[in-house]
Each structure stands twice: as C-alpha cells, then as structure tokens.
N, C-alpha and C positions, 0 to 999 in steps of 0.2 A: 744199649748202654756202651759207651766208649771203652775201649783197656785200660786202666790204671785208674779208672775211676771208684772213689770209696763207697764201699755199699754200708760198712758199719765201722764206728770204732768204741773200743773200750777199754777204758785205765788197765792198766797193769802193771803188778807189783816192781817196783823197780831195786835192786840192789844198792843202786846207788844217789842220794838225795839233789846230789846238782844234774840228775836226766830223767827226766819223766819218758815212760813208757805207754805204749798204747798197742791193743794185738787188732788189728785191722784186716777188713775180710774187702778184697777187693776184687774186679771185673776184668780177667782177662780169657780172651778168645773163647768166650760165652759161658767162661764156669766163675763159679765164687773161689776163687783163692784165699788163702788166711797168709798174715806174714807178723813182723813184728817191729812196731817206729820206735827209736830212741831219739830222743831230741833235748838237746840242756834244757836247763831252765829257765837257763836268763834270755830275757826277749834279745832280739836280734836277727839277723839276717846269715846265716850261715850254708856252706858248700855242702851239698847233699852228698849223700854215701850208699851205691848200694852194694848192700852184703850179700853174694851169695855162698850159700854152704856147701858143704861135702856132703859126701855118703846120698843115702838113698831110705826114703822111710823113717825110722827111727834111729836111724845111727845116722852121727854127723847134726842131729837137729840142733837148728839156731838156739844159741845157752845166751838169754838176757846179760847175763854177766859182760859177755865180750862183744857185746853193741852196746852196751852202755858202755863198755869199753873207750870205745870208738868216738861216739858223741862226746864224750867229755874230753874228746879234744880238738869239741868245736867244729862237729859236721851234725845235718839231718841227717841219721842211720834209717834205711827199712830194709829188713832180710825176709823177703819172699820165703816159708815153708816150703813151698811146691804144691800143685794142684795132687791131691787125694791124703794130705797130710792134716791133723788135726781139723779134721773137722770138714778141709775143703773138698769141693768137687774134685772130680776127674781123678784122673790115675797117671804116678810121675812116671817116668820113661826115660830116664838116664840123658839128661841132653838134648831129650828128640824134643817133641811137640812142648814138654814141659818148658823149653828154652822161650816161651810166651810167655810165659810167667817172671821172667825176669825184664822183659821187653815190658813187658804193661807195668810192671815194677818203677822202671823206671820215669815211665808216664807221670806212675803218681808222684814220684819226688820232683820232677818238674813243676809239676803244677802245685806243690805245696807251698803256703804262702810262703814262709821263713825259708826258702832254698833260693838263693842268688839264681839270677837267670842265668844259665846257660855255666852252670857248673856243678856237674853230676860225674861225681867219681865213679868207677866200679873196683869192686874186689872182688876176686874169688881165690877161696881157698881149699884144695884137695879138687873130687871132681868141680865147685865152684869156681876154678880156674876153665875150663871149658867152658861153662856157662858164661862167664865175661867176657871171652875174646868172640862167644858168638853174637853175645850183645853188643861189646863193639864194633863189629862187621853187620851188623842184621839191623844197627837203630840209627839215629841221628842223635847228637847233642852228647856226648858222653868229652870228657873231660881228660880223661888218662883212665890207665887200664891197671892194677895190680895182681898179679899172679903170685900166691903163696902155698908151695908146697904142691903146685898145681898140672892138673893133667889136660897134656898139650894135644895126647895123640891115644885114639878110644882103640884103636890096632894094637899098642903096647901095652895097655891096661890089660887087656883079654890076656895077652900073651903072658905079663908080666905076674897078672894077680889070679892064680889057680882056682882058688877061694871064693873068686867074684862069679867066675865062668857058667854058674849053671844061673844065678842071678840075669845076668848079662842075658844069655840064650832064651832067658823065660821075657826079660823087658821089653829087648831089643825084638826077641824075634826069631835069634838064632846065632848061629858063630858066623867071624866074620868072613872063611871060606863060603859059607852059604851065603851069604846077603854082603860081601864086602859094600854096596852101597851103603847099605843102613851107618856101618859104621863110619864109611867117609863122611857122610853127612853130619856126623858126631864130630869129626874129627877137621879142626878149622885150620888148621894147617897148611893148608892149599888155598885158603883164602884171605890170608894175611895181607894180601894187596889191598884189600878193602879198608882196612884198617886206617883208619888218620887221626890217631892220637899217641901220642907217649905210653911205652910200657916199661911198667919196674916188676922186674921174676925176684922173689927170695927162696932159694928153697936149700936144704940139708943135704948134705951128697953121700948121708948114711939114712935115708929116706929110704924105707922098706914100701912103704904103702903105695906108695908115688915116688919112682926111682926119678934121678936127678937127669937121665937120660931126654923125658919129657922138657924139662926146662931146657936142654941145651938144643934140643932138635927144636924150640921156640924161639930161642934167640936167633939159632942159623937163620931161622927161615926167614923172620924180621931184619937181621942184619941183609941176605939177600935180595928184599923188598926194599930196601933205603929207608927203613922203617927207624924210628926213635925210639931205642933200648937201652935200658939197666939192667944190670944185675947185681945179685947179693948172694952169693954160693956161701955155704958155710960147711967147713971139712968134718965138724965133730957133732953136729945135729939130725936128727932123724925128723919125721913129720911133724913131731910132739919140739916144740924149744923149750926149753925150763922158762920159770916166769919170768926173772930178772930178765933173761937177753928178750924173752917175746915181750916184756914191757916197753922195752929199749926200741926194739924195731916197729913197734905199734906208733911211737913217738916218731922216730922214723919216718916211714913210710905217709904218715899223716905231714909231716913238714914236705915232703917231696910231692905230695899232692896239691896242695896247697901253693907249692910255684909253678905247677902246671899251668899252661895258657890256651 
C-alpha cells in the first residue's frame, strides 16, 4: 500500500459548524498512522494545509480547535499525530524516522479530491518547525513553508532545553557528544540548499521553549542559500501569543500563503 494512502476515516466532532472534521488512519512507511482532516463545508476546491505539531506524545497534540482554525480560512487542513500516538503504529522519534509521517502526509493532501493541484502548504509549529523544513527538503510539490515558534537547530534544543535532555537521550538514542550524527540528521540546517520554496519564520524573542536564536540561525542560513525569506519577530511574545494577536497572524499567515506561487 502506497504512503499517504487512507486506510479508514471517521466523523469527528467539530467545534466549529462551517468545517467538518474527519480522524483518519493512514499508510506511511508500512505502519497505520492516525491524524486529523479539517475541511469547510462549502464544496469547492481549495489549497491544502499541512499541520505539523509540537511536542512529542502527549504534549503539544493536535487540538481540533486550531485546524479548524485554519480551514475556515479556506485551506484542506490534515495534522499527522505521529506514528505510536493514539491509537497508531510505530513509535515517534523526535524528527527521525517519524519525519515519514509528515511525507506520506502529505501524499494524502495531494491526492484529495478538493486540494487544487499542486498547492500544498506546510506549517510547523514549535518542534513542527523541523518537521516542515524536512519535508520541504525530503518531498516534491510543497508550496511555501511556515515556521512558528519553531525549532531550526536539534543541537540547540538539547543544549537550550535541560528538561527535554533525558527525553531527547532515551528517543534519539543518546546526547549529541555521543551520536552528534543522529542529531545532524535532526537538524536541516545544512541542507537548506535543497529547499525551492518561500519561507515565513514568526516567532516571539521572549520565547522560553524555543529561543528565538533558532529562527535567526534559519534565516541566516536561507538568506546565505539565496533562498526566499520572511520574517515576523515579535519583541514582547513568548511561545504562547494571546488570542487576539494569534488570531491576527493566523489571518496572516494564511493571506501570505495564499500568494505563494
């Protein structure tokens, strides 16, 4: 069975009445993944959206609220859980093997009938920002790249987040003195050249979880590569943006998608 092909889907409650929802269990690098589709209502042909999350297991999981979010401003949403999360196969791995899971991900928004061809955004948010830039270096057909709040560089995390490190050593494998490959391999930063599409970074420069260090060592390294960069620095935000401004930049960020070419 192909990646991103659907093995089941089923209704699911939606918060919001103009997007129906669906939690769909789908076929990547021979496990059943589960994820989650947001898509309006109203029939039509619309720019696919994929959401990948933060965190790892249980923190950071995809919240319906904010893919319906998304859709209701007029994109196909699907945010991949990660393989060994509710329900699916396999076991996630911070970036490594689990970054299939966003690859086959995206498969399936291609081939959904209501996703215009050949316009498939990605988002990631927190570690989700990794998972993005390796799907757009690691796929074809990907559209523009959005990084929020997101971690550019898996060396800085370790160093950066004390709290994450025995996490990290038990995923990965070990620290990144022992194994610095595992975490190169994490860490797409060096292979930004690959990249051929538009990226928009938003992130808070009072960002504890994900210091704003990672966004600026992403831009360098895309402005170095003659790559096509935005940014959105904000002086007085942390990870978390209060609702009004994250309402504001959701609108945002979805117009700038949207004139991507």
């Amino acid at each position: 069975m192909k990646n991103g092909t659907v093995v089941k889907k089923t209704l699911f409650p939606s918060p919001n009445p103009n997007v129906e929802l669906y939690e769909i269990v789908y076929y990547s690098g021979g496990l059943r993944v589960k994820g989650l589709l947001a898509q309006p209502v109203s029939d039509g042909q619309y720019d696919g959206f994929l959401y990948l999350r933060g965190g790892i297991k249980g923190v950071g999981m995809v919240r319906p609220a904010r893919i319906a979010q998304f859709a209701q401003q007029g994109f196909i949403v699907f945010a991949p859980y990660y393989r060994g999360n509710r329900g699916g196969e396999g076991n996630e791995d911070f970036a490594g093997d689990d970054r299939e899971d966003a690859f086959s991900a995206l498969q399936l928004l291609k081939k959904h009938e209501r996703v215009k061809e050949g316009r498939v955004h990605v988002f990631g948010f927190s570690r989700g920002g990794v998972m993005a830039l390796l799907t757009g270096i690691g796929t074809n057909g990907v559209t523009s790249i959005v990084t929020w709040g997101g971690v550019s560089d898996m060396f800085l995390t370790y160093e950066e987040r004390k709290d994450l490190r025995r996490m990290m050593k038990r995923v990965i494998g070990g620290s990144p003195n022992k194994y610095p490959e595992r975490y190169e391999w994490r860490t797409p930063l060096d292979s930004v050249e690959e990249l051929d599409v538009p990226v928009l970074i938003i992130h808070g420069k009072k960002d504890e979880n994900v210091s704003i260090h990672h966004a600026y060592r992403l831009e360098k390294r895309l402005k170095e590569a003659g790559k096509k960069v935005e940014t959105y620095y904000f002086n007085e935000f942390t990870h978390y943006f209060p609702p009004l401004k994250n309402r504001e930049i959701v609108q945002m960020l979805c117009e700038w998608m949207k004139k991507q070419v």
